[in-house]
SEROVO-486048 format. One record per residue (C-alpha): residue in one letter; x, y, z. Coordinates in pm, 1 decimal. Example, Ala and Ser with C-alpha at 12.3 -4.5 7.8 and 13.67 -1.06 7.14 Angstrom:
<recs>
REC   res         c1         c2         c3
REC     A     1230.0     -450.0      780.0
REC     S     1367.0     -106.0      714.0
</recs>
This chain:
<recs>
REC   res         c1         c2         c3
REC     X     8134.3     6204.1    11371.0
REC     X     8377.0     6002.7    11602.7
REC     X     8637.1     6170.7    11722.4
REC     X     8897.7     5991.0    11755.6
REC     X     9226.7     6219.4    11743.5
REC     X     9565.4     6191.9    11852.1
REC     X     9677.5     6197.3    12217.7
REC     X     9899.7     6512.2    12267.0
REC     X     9637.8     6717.1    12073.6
REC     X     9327.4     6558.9    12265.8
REC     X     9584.6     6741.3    12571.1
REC     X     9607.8     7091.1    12423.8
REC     X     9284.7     7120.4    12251.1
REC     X     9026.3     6855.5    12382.8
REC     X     8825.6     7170.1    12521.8
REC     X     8721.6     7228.4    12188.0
REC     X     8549.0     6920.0    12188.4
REC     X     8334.3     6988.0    12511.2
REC     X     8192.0     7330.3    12372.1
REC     X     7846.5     7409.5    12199.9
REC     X     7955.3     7512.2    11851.5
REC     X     8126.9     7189.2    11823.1
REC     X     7819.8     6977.9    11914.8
REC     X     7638.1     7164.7    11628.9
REC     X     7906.9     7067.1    11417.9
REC     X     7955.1     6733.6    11488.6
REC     X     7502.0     6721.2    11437.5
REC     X     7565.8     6850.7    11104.5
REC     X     7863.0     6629.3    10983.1
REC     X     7719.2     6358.3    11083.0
REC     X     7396.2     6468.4    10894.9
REC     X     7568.5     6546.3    10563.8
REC     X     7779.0     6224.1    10574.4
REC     X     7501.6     6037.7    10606.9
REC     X     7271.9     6174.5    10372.3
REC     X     7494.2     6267.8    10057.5
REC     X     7868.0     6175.1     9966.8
REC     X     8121.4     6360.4    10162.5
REC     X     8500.3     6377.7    10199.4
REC     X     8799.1     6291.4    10337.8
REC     X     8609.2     5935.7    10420.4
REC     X     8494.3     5993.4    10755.3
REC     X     8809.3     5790.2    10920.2
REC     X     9047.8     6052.4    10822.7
REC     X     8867.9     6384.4    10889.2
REC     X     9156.5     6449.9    11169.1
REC     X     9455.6     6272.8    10972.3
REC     X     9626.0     6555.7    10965.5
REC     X     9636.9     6576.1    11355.0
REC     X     9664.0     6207.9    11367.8
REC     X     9989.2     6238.1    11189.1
REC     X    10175.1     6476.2    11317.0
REC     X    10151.8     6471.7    11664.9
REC     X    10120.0     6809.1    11877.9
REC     X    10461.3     6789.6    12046.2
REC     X    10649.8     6697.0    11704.9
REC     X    10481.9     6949.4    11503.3
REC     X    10771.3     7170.3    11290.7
REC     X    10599.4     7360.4    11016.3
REC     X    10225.9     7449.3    10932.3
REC     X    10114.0     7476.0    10586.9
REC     X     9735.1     7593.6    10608.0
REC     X     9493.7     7516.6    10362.2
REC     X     9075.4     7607.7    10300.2
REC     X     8903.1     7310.4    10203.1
REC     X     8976.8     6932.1    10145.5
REC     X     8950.5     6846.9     9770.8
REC     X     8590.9     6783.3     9661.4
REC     X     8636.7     6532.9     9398.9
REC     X     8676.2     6143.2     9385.6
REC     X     8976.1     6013.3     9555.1
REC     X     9118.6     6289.2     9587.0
REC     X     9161.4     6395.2     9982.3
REC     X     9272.5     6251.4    10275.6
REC     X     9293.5     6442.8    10563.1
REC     X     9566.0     6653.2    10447.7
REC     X     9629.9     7013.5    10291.8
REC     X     9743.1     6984.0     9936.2
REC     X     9802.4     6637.5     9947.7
REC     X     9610.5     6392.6     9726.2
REC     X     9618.3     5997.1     9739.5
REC     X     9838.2     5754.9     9571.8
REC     X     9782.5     5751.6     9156.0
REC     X     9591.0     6055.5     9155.6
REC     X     9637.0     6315.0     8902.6
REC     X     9819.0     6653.5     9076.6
REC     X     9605.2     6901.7     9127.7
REC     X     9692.6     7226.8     8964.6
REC     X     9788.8     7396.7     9319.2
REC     X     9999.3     7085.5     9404.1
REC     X    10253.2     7112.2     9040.7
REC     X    10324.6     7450.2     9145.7
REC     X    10435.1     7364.5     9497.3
REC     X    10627.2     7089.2     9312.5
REC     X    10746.1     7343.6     9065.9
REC     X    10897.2     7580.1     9320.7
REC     X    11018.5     7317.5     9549.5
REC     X    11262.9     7199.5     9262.1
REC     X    11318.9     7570.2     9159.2
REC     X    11449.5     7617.4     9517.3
REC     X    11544.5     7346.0     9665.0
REC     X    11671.8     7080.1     9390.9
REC     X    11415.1     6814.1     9474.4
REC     X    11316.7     6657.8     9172.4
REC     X    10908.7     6675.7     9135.2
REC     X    10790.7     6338.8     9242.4
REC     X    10569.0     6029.5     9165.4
REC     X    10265.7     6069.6     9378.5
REC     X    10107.8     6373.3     9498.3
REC     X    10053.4     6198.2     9873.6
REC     X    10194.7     6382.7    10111.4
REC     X    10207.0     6185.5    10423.1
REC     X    10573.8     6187.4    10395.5
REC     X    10619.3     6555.8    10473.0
REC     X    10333.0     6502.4    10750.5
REC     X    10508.8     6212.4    10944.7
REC     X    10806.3     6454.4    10903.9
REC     X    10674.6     6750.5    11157.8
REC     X    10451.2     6911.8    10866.2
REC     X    10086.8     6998.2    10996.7
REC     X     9912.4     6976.0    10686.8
REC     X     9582.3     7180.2    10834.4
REC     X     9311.9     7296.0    10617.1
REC     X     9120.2     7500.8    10819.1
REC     X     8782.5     7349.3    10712.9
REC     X     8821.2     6981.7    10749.5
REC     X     8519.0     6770.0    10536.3
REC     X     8351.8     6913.3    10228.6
REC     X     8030.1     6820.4    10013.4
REC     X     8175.8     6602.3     9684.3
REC     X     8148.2     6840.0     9374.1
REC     X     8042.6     7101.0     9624.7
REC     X     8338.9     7335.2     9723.2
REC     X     8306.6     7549.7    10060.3
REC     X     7955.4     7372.8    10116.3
REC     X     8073.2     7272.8    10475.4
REC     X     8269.4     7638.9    10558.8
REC     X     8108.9     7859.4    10819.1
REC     X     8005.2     7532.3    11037.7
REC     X     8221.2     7538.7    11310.2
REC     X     8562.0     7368.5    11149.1
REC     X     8684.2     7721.0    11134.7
REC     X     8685.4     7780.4    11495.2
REC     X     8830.8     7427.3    11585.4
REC     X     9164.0     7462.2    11347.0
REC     X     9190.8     7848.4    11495.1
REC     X     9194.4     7698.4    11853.6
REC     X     9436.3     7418.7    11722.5
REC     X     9695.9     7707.7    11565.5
REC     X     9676.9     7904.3    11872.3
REC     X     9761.1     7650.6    12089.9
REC     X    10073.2     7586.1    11855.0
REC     X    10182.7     7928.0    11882.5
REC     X    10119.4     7956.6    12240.0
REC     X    10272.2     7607.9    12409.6
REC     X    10542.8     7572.7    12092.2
REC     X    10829.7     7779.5    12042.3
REC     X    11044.2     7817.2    11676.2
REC     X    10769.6     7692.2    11389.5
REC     X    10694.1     7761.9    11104.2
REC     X    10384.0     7897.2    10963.0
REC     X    10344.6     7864.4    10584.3
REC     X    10071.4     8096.3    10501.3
REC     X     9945.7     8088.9    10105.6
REC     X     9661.0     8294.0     9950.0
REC     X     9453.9     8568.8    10151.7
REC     X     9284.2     8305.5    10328.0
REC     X     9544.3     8136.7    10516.4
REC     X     9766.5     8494.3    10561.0
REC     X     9424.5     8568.3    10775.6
REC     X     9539.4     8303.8    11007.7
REC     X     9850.8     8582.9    11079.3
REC     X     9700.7     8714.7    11376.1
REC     X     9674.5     8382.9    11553.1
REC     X    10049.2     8336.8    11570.4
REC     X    10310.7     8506.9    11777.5
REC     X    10507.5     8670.3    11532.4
REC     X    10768.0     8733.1    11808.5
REC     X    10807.6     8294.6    11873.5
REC     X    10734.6     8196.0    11523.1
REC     X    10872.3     8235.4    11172.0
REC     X    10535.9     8327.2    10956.2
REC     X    10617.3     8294.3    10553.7
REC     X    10340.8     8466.8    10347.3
REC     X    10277.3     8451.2     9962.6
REC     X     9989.1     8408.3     9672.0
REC     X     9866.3     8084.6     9641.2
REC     X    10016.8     7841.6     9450.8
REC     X     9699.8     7802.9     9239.7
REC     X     9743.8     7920.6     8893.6
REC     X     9508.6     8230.3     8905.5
REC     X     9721.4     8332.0     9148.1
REC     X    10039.7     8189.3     9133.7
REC     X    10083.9     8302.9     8738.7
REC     X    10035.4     8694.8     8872.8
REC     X    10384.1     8682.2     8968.1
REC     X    10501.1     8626.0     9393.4
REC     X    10426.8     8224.9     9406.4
REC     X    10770.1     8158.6     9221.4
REC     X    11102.7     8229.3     9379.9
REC     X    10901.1     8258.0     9724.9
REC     X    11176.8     8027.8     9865.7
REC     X    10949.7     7869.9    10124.4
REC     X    11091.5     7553.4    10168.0
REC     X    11443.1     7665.3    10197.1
REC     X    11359.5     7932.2    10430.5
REC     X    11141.8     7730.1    10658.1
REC     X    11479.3     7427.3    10696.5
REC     X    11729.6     7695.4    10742.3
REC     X    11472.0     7811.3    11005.1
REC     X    11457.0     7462.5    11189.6
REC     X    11851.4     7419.7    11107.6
REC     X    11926.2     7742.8    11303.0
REC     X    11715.4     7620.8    11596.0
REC     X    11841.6     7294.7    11661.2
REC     X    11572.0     7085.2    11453.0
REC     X    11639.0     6820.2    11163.9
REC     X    11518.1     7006.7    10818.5
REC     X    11189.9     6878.6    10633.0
REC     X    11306.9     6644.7    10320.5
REC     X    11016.9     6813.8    10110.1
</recs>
């Protein structure tokens, strides 16, 4: 695995890259990306980083696991390439970003708009086995995107943390609740999201009238 990240985050969390647990994980990526098909394509396992740079970071929205099928990720939380089919999780977050904010649902399901816009688009585990969900959790991503949200909520002041599903709301107790607006709900996937709590959330709206009231431009989602 070559890690080639971006500048300001190679500042706050190019520790990470000195330690044991991520020479073990950088032994088995490189194993498993050789050996079998893997995604993102290795050039964009830290897109999301590459992206949206440390220092212009505005809102987090924290995913599990890239998308295992063909084509599909990129580096990014949610987000799917060009002329790919929306993933299920994806039309509801379209859905409730019309409901709430007026946005009409768009063309493509890419994403890179929102990230060049301040939106850290971070699953927390960042390559996966194709066809094979979770197969690379549990290998050291997890501690890597930990050390990448606490450095956010310890050198950044006023973000937002978009937290959906039990999975990401875990990540609550990395972020100081006291600097940071945290927004919690189900996950937009329909299992959950048809329960009842995904709809009406008001996430988006919320999170720009957060960055409006302190001083920062508001995401065009």
């Amino acid at each position: 695995m070559n890690v080639k990240i971006e500048e300001s985050w190679r500042r706050h969390i190019g520790a990470e890259f000195e330690k044991p647990y991520f020479a073990r994980l950088t032994e088995f990526v490189r194993s498993e990306y050789a050996s079998t098909k893997c995604y993102p394509p290795g050039n964009l396992i830290f897109n999301a980083f590459n992206l949206c740079p440390f220092d212009k970071v505005k809102a987090v929205i924290i995913g599990q696991d890239p998308y295992h099928e063909p084509g599909q990720a990129h580096g990014l939380s949610f987000s799917v390439n060009d002329g790919v089919p929306f993933p299920p999780s994806l039309v509801n977050i379209f859905k409730e970003i019309e409901n709430d904010t007026g946005t009409p649902v768009p063309s493509s399901g890419n994403l890179t708009r929102w990230a060049e816009q301040g939106v850290l688009l971070l699953n927390a585990t960042l390559t996966v086995r194709a066809h094979q969900a979770a197969s690379h959790q549990r290998k050291g991503w997890e501690e890597f995107t930990d050390a990448a949200i606490q450095a956010l909520s310890r050198d950044r002041n006023h973000l937002v943390f978009i937290l959906w599903g039990g999975y990401a709301r875990s990540k609550a107790r990395l972020i100081d609740a006291s600097r940071h607006l945290i927004l919690q709900s189900v996950h937009p996937s329909p299992l959950s999201a048809n329960r009842g709590g995904w709809f009406g959330n008001h996430h988006f709206s919320l999170c720009n009238r957060y960055l409006e009231a302190n001083g920062m431009t508001p995401i065009r989602w």
